[in-house]
FIRO-297343 format. One record per residue (C-alpha): x, y, z. Coordinates in steps of 0.02 Angstrom, whole numbers, padded with zeros to 5 digits, always signed. Example, Ala and Ser with C-alpha at 12.3 -4.5 7.8 and 13.67 -1.06 7.14 Angstrom:
2
+00615-00225+00390/+00684-00053+00357/
This chain:
314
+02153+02953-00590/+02120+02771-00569/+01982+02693-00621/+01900+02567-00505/+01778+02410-00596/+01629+02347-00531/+01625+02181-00524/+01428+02081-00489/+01436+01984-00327/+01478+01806-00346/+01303+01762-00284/+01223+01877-00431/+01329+01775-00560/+01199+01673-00677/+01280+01507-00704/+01350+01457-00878/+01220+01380-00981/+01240+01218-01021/+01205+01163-01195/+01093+01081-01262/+01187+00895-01308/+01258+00921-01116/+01092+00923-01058/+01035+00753-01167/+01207+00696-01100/+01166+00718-00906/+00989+00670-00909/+01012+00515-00994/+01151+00480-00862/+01024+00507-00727/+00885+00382-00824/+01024+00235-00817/+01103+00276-00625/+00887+00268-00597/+00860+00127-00699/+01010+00046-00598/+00910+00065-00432/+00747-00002-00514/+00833-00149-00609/+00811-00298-00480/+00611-00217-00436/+00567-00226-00623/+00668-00389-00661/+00555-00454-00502/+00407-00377-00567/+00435-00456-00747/+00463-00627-00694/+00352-00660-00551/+00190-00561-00598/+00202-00491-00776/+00248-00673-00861/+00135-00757-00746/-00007-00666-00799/+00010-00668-00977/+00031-00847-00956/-00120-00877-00853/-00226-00769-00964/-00173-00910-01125/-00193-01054-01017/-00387-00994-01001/-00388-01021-01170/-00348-01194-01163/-00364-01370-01092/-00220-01397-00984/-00146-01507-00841/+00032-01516-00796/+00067-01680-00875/+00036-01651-01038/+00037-01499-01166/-00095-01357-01168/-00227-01376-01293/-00311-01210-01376/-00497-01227-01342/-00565-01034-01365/-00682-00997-01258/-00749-01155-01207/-00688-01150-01027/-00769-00971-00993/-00920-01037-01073/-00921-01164-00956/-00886-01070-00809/-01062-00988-00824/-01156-01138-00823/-01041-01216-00650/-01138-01219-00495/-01015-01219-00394/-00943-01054-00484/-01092-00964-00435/-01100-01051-00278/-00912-00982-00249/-00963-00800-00287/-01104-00796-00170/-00985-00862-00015/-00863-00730-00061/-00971-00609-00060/-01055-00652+00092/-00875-00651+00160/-00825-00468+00097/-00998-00404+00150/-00956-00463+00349/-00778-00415+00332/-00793-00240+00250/-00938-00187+00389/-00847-00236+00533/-00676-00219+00494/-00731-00014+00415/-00815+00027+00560/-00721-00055+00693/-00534+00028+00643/-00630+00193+00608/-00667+00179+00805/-00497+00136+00849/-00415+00270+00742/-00521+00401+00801/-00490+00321+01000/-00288+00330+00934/-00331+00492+00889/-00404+00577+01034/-00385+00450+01175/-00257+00340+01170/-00090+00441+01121/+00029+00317+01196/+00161+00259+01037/+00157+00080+01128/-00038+00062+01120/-00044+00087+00927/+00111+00008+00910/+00020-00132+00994/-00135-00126+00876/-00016-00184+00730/+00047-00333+00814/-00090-00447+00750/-00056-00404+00560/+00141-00437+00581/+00098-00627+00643/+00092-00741+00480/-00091-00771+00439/-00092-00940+00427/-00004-00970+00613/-00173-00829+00658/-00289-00959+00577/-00228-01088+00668/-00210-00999+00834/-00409-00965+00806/-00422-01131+00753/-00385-01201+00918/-00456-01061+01028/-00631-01085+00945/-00628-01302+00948/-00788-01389+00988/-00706-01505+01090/-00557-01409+01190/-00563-01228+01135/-00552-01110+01267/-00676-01020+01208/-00820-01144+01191/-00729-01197+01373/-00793-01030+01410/-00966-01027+01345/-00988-01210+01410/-00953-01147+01590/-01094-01016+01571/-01213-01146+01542/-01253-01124+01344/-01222-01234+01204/-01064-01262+01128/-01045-01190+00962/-00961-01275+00798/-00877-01104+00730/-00809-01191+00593/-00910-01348+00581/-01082-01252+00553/-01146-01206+00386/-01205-01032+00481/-01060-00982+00571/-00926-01061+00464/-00905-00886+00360/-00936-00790+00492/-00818-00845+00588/-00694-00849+00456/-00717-00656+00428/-00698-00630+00619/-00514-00710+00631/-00475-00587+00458/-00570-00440+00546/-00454-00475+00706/-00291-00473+00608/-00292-00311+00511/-00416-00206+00606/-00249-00123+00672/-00160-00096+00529/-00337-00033+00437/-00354+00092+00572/-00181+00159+00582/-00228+00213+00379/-00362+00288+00440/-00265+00373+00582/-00138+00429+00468/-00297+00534+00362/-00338+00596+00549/-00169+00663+00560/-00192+00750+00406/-00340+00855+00438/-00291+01026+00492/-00334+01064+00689/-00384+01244+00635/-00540+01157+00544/-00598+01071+00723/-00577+01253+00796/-00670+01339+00684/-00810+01216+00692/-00801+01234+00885/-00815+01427+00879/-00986+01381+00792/-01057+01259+00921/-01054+01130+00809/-01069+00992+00937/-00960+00816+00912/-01080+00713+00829/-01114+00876+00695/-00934+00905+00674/-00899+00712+00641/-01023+00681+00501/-00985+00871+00449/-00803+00882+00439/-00698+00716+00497/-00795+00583+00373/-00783+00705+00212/-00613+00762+00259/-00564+00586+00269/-00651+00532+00094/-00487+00511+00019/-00408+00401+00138/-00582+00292+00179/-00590+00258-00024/-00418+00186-00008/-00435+00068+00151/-00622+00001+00035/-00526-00017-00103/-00380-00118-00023/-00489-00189+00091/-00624-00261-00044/-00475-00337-00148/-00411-00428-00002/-00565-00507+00061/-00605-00559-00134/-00445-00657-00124/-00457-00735+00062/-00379-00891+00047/-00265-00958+00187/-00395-00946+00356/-00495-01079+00218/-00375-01185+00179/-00301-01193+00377/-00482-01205+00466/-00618-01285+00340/-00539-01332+00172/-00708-01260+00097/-00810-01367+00215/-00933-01384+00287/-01024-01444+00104/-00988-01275+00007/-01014-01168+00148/-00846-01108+00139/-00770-01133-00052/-00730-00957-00081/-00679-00934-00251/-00493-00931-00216/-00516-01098-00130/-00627-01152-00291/-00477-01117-00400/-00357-01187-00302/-00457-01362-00299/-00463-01336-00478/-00291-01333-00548/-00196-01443-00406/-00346-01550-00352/-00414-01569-00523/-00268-01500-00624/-00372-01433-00732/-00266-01300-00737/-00336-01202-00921/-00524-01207-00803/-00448-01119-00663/-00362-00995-00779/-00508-00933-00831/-00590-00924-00680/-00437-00822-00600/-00449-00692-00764/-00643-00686-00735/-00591-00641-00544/-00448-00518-00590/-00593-00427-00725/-00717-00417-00574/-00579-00342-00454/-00539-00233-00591/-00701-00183-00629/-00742-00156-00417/-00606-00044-00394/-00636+00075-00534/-00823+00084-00465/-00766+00128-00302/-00635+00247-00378/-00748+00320-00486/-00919+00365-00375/-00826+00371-00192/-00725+00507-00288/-00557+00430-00222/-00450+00538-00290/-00544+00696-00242/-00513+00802-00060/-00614+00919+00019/-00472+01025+00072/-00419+01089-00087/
């Protein structure tokens, strides 16, 4: 009688165990074929922020133009930066700058996304929304430059024709930074609403049904369900947003050079007049590690109480 042997399907085989030095072996293969990939990022990384900012962090600690060697001073140039004027002077502009561009720019590109979202579901119309951002800022400064010109701007050609006084946008100590904010507003409005479209996308539609079942009307199921959903991704764009506008720089130097008087010295402008106008260049150290400490400092507030990294859907 012959005796037939089972063999296990080849599917219900385990696999051979590799050992333990194979296992060292493979995965430290994978770490260099990854560290391969990452090479030129980090090598970029190292020598065009990392060394840069150490750097900048011991030139605030000394007295410094490019002609000569840096001197150690301490503290003497933060010291000093507390009892400048114009320091303070540059904080308030700024922040009468991020205050106009936050409102606007928040509210206006939550409007858009949620018009992207329910309206508009053409692929060309929020393609077109991004267009602005894409266009270099400083050729969107000067486009703005020209449009809104006392003398030959279309737009005060505009407002002219209607019979009202023409307006110095960037000439007035009262419109100068608001202005300013407007031509930043105008370029990424798109690209902050297609963030916020992209946490729209996100929200299950099963929510928005349930909610409708209830009678919860629009307005209810907005403040309700859309605006805690989208906690998360609002957070973010604040975030992003607030360290951008702290570090607005080129619509400045293109339109107003920090004119008219100190209406318009943000403190990136303030820093820049200060190590290549001055070159003083240990004084505007400090100042940009005072700056990079406040952004710091901003964006762990609004991490921390906005509860960032939170979601209502878990």
């Amino acid at each position: 009688m012959t005796t037939i042997t089972k063999h296990p399907p080849a599917t219900a085989r385990k696999a051979p165990r590799r050992s333990k030095p194979g296992l060292r072996m493979a995965k430290l293969r994978d770490f260099r074929i990854a560290l391969l990939f990452i090479l030129p990022a980090l090598i970029g990384l190292v020598v065009f922020s990392l060394v840069p900012t150490i750097r900048g962090i011991y030139l605030s600690f000394t007295e410094y133009s490019i002609l000569g060697e840096p001197t150690w001073i301490g503290l003497d140039n933060y010291t000093a930066v507390f009892k400048d004027d114009l320091f303070w002077n540059a904080m308030a502009v700024t922040l009468q700058y991020v205050a106009i561009n936050i409102v606007f720019q928040t509210v206006i590109a939550l409007g858009l996304a949620l018009l992207m979202h329910r309206v508009a579901k053409s692929t060309f119309i929020r393609g077109a929304l991004l267009l602005p951002f894409l266009v270099a800022n400083v050729i969107v400064a000067l486009l703005w430059f020209w449009m809104l010109d006392y003398q030959i701007g279309i737009v005060n050609e505009f407002i002219s024709w209607l019979g009202l006084p023409r307006v110095a946008f960037f000439g007035s100590e009262q419109w100068a930074i608001p202005t300013i904010a407007f031509v930043n507003v105008w370029r990424h409005m798109g690209y902050t609403a297609l963030l916020i479209f992209a946490g729209l996308q996100a929200i299950p539609r099963h929510v928005y049904e349930v909610a409708s079942l209830d009678g919860a009307s629009p307005t209810r199921t907005f403040w309700s369900i859309t605006m805690p959903l989208l906690r998360p991704v609002l957070v973010l764009v604040l975030v992003v947003t607030v360290i951008g506008s702290f570090q607005v720089f080129d619509t400045v130097a293109v339109t107003t050079q920090g004119g008219p008087v100190n209406a318009t010295r943000v403190i990136q402008m303030y820093i820049y007049q200060k190590a290549f106008g001055e070159s003083d260049f240990g004084y505007a150290s400090a100042l940009s590690v005072i700056l990079f400490v406040i952004l710091a400092l901003v964006a762990f507030v609004q991490m921390k109480f906005l509860k960032g990294n939170e979601s209502d859907l878990d």
